[in-house]
DOPA-6681 format. One record per residue: x, y, z of N, C-alpha, C in turn. Coordinates in steps of 0.02 Angstrom, whole numbers, plus 50000, padded with zeros to 5 digits. Example, Ala and Ser with C-alpha at 12.3 -4.5 7.8 and 13.67 -1.06 7.14 Angstrom:
% residues 2
506604971650390506154977550390506604983550390/506424988850354506844994750357506455000250394/
% end
This chain:
% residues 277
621195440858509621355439158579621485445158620/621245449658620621225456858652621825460258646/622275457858625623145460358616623525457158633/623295450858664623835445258698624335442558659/624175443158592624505438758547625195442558525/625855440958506626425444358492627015441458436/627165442858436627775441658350628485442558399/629185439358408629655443058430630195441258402/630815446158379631235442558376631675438558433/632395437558423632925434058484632845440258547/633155445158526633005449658570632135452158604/631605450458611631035450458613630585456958597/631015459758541630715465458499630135464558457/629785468258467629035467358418629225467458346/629025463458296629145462758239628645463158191/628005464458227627495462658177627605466858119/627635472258144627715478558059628325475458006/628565470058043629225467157999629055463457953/628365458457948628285452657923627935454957862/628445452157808628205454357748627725450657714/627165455757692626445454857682626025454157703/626185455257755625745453357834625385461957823/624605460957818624065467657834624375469857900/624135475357910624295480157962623735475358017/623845474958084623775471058136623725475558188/623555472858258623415474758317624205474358347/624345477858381625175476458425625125474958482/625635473958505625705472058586626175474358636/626095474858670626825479058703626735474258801/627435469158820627285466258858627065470458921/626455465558945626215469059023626695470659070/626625476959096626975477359159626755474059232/627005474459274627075470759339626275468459374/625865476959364625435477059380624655472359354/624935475459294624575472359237624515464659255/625295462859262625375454759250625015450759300/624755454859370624385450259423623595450159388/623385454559371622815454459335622535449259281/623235446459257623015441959190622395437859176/621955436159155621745429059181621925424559113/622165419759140622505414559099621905410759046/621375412059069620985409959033620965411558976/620955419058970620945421958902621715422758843/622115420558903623005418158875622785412758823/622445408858847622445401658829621875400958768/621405404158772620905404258733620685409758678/620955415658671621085419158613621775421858586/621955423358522622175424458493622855419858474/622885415958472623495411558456623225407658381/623565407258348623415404658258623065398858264/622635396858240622185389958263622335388358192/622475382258174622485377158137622175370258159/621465372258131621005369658145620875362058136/621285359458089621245352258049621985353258049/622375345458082622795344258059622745336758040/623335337957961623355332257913623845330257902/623765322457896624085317957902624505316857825/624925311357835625155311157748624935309357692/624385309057715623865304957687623225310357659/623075314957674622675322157688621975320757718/622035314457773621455312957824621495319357872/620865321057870620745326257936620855320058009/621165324158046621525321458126620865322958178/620355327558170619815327358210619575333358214/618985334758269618815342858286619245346358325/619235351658328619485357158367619475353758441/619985356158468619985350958541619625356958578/618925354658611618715359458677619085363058703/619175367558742619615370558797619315370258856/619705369458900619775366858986619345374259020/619075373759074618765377759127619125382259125/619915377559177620545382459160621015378259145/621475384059113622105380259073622585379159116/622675378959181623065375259231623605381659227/624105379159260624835383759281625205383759227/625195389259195625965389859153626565387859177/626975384759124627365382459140628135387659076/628025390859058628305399059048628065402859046/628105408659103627875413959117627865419059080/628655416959057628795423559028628645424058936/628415416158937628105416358860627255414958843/627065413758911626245413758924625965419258983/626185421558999625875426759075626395435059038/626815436359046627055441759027627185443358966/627155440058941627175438158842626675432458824/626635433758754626405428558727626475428558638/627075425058639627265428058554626935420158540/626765421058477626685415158445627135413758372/627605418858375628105418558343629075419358359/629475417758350629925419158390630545418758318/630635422958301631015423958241631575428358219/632165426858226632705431458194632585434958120/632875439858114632845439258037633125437357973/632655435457936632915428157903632925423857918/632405423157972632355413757995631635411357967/631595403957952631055402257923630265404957949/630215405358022629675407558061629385413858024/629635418257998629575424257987629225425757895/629345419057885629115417157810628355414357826/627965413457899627455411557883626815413157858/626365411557826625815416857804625305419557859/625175426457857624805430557886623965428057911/624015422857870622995418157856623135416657929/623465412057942623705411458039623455413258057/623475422258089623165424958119622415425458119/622245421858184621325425958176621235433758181/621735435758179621405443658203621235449158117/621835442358092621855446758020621485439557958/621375434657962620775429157941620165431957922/620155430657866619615432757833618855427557869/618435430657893617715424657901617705421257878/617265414357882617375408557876617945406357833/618585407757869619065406157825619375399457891/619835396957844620195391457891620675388957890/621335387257905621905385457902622145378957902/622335374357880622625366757885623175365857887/623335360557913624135357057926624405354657877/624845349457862624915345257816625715343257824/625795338057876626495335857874626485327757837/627035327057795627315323457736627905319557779/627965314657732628865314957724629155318157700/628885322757654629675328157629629455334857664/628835336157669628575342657687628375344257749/628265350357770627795354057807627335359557778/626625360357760626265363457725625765369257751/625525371857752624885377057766624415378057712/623765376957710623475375557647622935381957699/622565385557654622045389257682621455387657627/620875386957666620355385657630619525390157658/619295392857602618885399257608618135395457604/618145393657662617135390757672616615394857632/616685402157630616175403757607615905404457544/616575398857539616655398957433616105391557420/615865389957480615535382957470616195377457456/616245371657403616585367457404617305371157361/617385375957386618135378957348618915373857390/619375374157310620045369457325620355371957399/620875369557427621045373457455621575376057441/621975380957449622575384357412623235384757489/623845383657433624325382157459624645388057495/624815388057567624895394657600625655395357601/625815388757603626595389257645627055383457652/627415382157623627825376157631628465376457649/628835371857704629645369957694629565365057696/630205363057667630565355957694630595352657751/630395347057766630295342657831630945342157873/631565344157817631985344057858632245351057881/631895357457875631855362357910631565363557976/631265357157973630855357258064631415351958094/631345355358157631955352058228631335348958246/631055352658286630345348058318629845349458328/629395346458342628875347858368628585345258422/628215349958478628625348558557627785349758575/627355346458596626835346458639627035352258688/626365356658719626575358458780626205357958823/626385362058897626135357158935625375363758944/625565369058934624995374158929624395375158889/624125377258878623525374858949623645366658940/623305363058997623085357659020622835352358968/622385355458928622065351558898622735348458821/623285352658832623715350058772623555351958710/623045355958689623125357658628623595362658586/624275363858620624685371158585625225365758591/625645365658529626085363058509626685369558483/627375369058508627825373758486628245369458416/628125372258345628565370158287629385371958294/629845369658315630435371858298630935372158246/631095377858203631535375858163632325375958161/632595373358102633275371058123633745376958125/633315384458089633685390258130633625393958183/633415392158226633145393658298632635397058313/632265398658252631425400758249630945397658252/630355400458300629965394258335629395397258317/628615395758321628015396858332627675390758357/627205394558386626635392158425625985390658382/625785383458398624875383258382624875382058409/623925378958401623405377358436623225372458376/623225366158387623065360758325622615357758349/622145351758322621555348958337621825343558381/622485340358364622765335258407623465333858431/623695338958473624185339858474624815333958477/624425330558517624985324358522625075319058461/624455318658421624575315658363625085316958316/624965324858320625415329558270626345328458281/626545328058356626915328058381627315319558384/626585316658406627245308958389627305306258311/626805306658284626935308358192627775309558166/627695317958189628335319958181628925314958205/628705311958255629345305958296629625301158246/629065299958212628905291758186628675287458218/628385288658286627955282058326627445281758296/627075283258266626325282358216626695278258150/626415273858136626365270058075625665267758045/625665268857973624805266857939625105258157950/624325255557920624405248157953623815246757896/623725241557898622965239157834622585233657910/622045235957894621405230957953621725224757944/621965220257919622185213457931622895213957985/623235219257996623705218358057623515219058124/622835219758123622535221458197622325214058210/622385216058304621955211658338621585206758291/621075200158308620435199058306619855205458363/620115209358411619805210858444619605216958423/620195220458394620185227558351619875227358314/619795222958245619505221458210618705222958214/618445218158273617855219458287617745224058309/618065229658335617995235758395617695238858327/618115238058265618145243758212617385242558144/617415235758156616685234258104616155237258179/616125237758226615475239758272615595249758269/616095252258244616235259958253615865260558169/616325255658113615845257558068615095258858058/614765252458097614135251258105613585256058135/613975259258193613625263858223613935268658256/614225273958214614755278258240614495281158310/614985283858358614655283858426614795293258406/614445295758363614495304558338613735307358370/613965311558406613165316158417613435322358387/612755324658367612865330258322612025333758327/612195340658329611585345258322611175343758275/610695343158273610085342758234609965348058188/610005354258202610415359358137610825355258103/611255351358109611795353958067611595344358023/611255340658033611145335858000610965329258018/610845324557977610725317858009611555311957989/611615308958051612295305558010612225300057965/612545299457907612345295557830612905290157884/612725282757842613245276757840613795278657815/614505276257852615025276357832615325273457782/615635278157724615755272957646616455274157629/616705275957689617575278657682617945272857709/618525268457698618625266057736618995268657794/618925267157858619275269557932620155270457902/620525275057926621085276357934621525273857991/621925270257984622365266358034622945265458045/623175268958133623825270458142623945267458195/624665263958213625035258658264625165263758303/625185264058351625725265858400626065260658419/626725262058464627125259058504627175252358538/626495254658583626295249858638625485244358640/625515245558518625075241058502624435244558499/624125250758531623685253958521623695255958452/623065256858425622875258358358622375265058353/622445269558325622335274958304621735273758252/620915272758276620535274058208620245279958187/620245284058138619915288558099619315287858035/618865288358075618305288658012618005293558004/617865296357946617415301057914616905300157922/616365303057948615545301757953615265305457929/614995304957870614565309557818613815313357857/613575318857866613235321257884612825323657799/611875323457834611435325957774611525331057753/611885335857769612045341657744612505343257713/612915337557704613415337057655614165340057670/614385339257739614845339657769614995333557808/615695332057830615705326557860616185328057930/616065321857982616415325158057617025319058071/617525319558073618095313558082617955311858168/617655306858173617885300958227618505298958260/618885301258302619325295058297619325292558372/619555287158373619395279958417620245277258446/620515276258504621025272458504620805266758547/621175262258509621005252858533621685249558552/621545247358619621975243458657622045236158620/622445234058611622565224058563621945222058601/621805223958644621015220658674620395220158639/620375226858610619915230658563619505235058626/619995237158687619565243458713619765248658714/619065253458706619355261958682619745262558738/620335266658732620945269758779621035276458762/621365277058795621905285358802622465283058790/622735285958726623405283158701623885288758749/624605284958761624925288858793625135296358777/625325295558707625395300958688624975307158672/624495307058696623795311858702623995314558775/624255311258824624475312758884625015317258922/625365315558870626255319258880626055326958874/
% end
């Protein structure tokens, strides 16, 4: 991300040379005044912040693709942690933040390498998995306890909602960029609950045998033809009766692209609220 990206502790001291095992890295030193009219937020928003590309459920369903990014990412709404800074870490020492693994970073990410989520009931996980190994496991990056996270807080930067701040219960924070931020975030709430296809609608029901039937996926012609769906759909309640579907769609090339669909008790696709916040 050209240097945008930063490590800090409480006091907003650079820490990167602190983080143990962490390869030697690019630094940052915050913009001055001049600098700071110059910014363009675009490139705030769109390089260098840890992408965790797939986030997973308790279940280890992939949550979807990489969310697009916006034209522009709208008005920051902290300046002084998006326009004059931009740590994506915020860590005392000895606070859990500071234990995270270095794979995070794209600047120090090995090629086709990739990072995953994985929130539990007991856990919070980081699994990294090396594409260019072909179908290699993925290996375990990083774990605490679920009850080491305070929260996890949608933000409102950029626009499009994909950067979520993790908080933990010692006042060390970091920043992603997840595939769905708000999923990730009301999860953590407990407003998401799994459900089995017989608690839905009659209307859902049908919404979900016509998504099996003919997934509504476009996809490059490089990259494959889409096979019939032989997974069954993944299914989550919200609140206000909306249902959360996730399906796997097998592509000829032997990769597959997650779908997901939210259905009003009507059985029409919606914008669940919490994609909104």
């Amino acid at each position: 991300m050209a240097g945008l990206r930063s490590f800090r502790d409480a006091e907003r001291h650079d820490i990167e040379a602190e983080l143990t095992g962490w390869p030697p890295g690019p630094g940052f030193v915050p913009r001055g005044k001049a600098d700071q009219a110059g910014v363009r937020a675009l490139d705030i928003a769109l390089l260098g912040i840890p992408r965790l590309i797939n986030m997973i459920g308790n279940i280890g369903a992939p949550s979807g693709q990489l969310v697009g990014e916006p034209g522009s990412p709208g008005k920051s709404q902290e300046p002084e942690n998006e326009v004059d800074d931009f740590p994506v870490m915020w860590a005392a020492e000895g606070t859990v933040a500071r234990t995270l693994p270095w794979q995070l970073d794209p600047a120090r990410q090995p090629k086709r390498y990739r990072t995953e989520l994985v929130l539990t009931d007991q856990r919070l996980l980081i699994l990294g998995v090396d594409a260019s190994a072909g179908l290699a496991p993925a290996q375990e990056l990083w774990q605490v306890p679920r009850s080491s996270v305070a929260a996890i807080e949608r933000l409102a930067y950029p626009q499009n909602g994909s950067h979520v701040r993790v908080r933990f219960t010692d006042g060390s924070w970091t920043r992603w960029k997840v595939g769905d931020a708000g999923k990730l975030a009301s999860r953590f709430l407990g407003e998401r609950k799994r459900v089995a296809e017989e608690a839905l609608t009659p209307q859902q029901r049908e919404r979900v045998a016509e998504l099996l039937a003919d997934p509504p996926l476009m996809v490059a012609r490089s990259v494959g033809r889409i096979l019939p769906v032989t997974e069954p759909p993944t299914l989550e309640l919200l609140p206000d009766g909306t249902v959360a579907v996730e399906l796997r769609v097998p592509l000829s090339n032997g990769t597959d692209q997650t779908l997901t669909r939210y259905l009003s008790p009507s059985g029409t696709d919606v914008l669940p609220k919490d994609a909104t916040k």
